[in-house]
VOGU-3710 file (C-alpha; in Angstrom, 3 decimals, decimal comma):
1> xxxxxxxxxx> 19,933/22,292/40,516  18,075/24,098/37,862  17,087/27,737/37,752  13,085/27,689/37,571  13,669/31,968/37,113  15,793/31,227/34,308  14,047/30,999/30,424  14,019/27,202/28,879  16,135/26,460/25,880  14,369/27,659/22,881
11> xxxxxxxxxx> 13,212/23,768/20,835  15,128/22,989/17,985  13,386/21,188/15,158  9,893/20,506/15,011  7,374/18,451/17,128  5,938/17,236/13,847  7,140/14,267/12,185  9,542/14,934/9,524  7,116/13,402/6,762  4,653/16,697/7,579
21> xxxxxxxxxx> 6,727/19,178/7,734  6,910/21,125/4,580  10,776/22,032/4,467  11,056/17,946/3,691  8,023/17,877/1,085  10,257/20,944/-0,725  13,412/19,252/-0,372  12,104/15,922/-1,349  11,019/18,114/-4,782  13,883/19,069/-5,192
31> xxxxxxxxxx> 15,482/16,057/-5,005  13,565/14,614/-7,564  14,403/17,297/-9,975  17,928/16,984/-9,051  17,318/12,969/-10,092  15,732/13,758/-13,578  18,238/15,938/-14,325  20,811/13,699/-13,771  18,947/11,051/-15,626  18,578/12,878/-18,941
41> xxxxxxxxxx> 22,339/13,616/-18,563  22,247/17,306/-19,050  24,505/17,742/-16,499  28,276/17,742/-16,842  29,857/14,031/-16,212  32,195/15,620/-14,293  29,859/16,919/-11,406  28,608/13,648/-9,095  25,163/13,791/-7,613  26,618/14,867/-4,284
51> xxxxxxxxxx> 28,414/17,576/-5,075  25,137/18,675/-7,176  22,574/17,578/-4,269  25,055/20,183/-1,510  24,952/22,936/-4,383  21,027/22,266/-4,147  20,805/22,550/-0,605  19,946/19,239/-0,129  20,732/16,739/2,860  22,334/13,832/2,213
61> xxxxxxxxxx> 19,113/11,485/3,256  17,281/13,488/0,881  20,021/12,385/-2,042  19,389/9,250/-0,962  15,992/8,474/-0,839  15,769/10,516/-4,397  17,858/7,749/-5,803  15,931/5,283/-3,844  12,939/6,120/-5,304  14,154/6,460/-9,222
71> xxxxxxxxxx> 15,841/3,057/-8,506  12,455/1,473/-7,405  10,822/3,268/-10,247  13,304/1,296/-12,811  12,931/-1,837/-11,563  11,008/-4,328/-13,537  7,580/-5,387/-11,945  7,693/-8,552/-10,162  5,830/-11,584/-11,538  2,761/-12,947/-10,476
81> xxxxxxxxxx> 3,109/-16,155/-8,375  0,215/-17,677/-9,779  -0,343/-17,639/-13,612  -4,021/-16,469/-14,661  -6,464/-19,545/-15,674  -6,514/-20,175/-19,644  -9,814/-19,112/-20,231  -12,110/-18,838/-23,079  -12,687/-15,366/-24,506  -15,427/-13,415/-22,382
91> xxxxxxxxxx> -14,903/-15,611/-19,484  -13,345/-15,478/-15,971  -12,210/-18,092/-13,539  -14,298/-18,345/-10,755  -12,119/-19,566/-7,596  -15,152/-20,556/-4,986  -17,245/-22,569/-7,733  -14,730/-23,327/-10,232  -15,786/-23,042/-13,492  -15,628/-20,012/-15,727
101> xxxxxxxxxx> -18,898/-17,922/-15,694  -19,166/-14,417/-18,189  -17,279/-11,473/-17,324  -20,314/-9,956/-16,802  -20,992/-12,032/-13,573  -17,980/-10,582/-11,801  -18,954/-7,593/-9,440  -15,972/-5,018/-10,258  -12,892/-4,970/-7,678  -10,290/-1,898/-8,118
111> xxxxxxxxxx> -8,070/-3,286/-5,861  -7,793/-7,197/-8,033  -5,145/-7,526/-10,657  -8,182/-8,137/-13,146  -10,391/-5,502/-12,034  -12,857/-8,332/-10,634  -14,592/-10,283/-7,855  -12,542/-13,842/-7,524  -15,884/-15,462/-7,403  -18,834/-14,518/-9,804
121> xxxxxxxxxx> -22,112/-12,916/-8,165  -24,200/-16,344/-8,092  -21,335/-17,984/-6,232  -21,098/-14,828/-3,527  -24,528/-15,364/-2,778  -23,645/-19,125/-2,122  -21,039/-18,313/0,028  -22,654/-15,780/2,360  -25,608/-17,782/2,833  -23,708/-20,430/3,759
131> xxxxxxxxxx> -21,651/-17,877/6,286  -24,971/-17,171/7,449  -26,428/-20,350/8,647  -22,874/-21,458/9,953  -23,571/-18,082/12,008  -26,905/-19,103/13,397  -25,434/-22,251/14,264  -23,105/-21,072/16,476  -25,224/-18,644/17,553  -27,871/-20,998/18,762
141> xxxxxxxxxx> -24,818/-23,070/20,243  -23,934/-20,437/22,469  -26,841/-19,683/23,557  -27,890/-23,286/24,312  -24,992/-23,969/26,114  -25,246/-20,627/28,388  -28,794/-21,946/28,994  -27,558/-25,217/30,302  -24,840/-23,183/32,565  -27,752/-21,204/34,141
151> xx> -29,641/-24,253/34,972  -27,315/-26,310/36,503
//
């Protein structure tokens, strides 16, 4: 049985993911420098990226996801599924009306390959008022049928 007088074992590590600790933000820094520098091949041919990465001070799964990260950095981008509409200068595809409106219709979209909406602002309108009524309708639904429940 355990001594409850006697002190606990001090913790090793941290309680903190390793992602937030700082030791791996320096070390993945380092790492990265380590990775440039072998890049731009100022290093001797002779030394390998291990032997350079335990001179460093740095772990092994730092080494690795270093070379992880230059590889993903190298790779080519990958290609869009769907090709872009051909359409005439100025204009955009529209994808809920289908035709191709100005540019200038489009409400801006940072997170779209273009920049843009999908749909153009007339069609948006459309489509929420539509959303809208469909909404009421089932609204009115509900509460129809709970009325019918209640009387029965």
């Amino acid at each position: 049985m355990a001594d409850r007088n006697r002190p606990a074992a001090p913790r090793t590590g941290s309680a903190r993911p390793a992602r937030q600790r700082a030791d791996y933000w320096m070390e993945r820094g380092a790492a990265d420098a380590l990775v440039r520098l072998f890049a731009s091949r100022r290093l001797r041919p002779t030394v390998t990226f291990a032997e350079a990465a335990k001179v460093a001070g740095i772990s092994d799964r730092g080494a690795r996801d270093a070379i992880a990260r230059v590889r993903a950095a190298q790779r080519p981008p990958a290609r869009r599924r769907n090709a872009p509409h051909p359409a005439p200068p100025g204009t955009k595809w529209c994808g809920y009306g289908e035709h191709f409106p100005p540019v200038a219709e489009f409400a801006p979209n940072r997170s779209a390959t273009t920049g843009l909406q999908s749909w153009c602002r007339s069609c948006m309108v459309l489509a929420r008022r539509e959303q809208r009524q469909r909404q009421q309708d089932r609204r009115r639904r509900q509460a129809r049928q709970r009325d019918t429940r209640g009387a029965a």
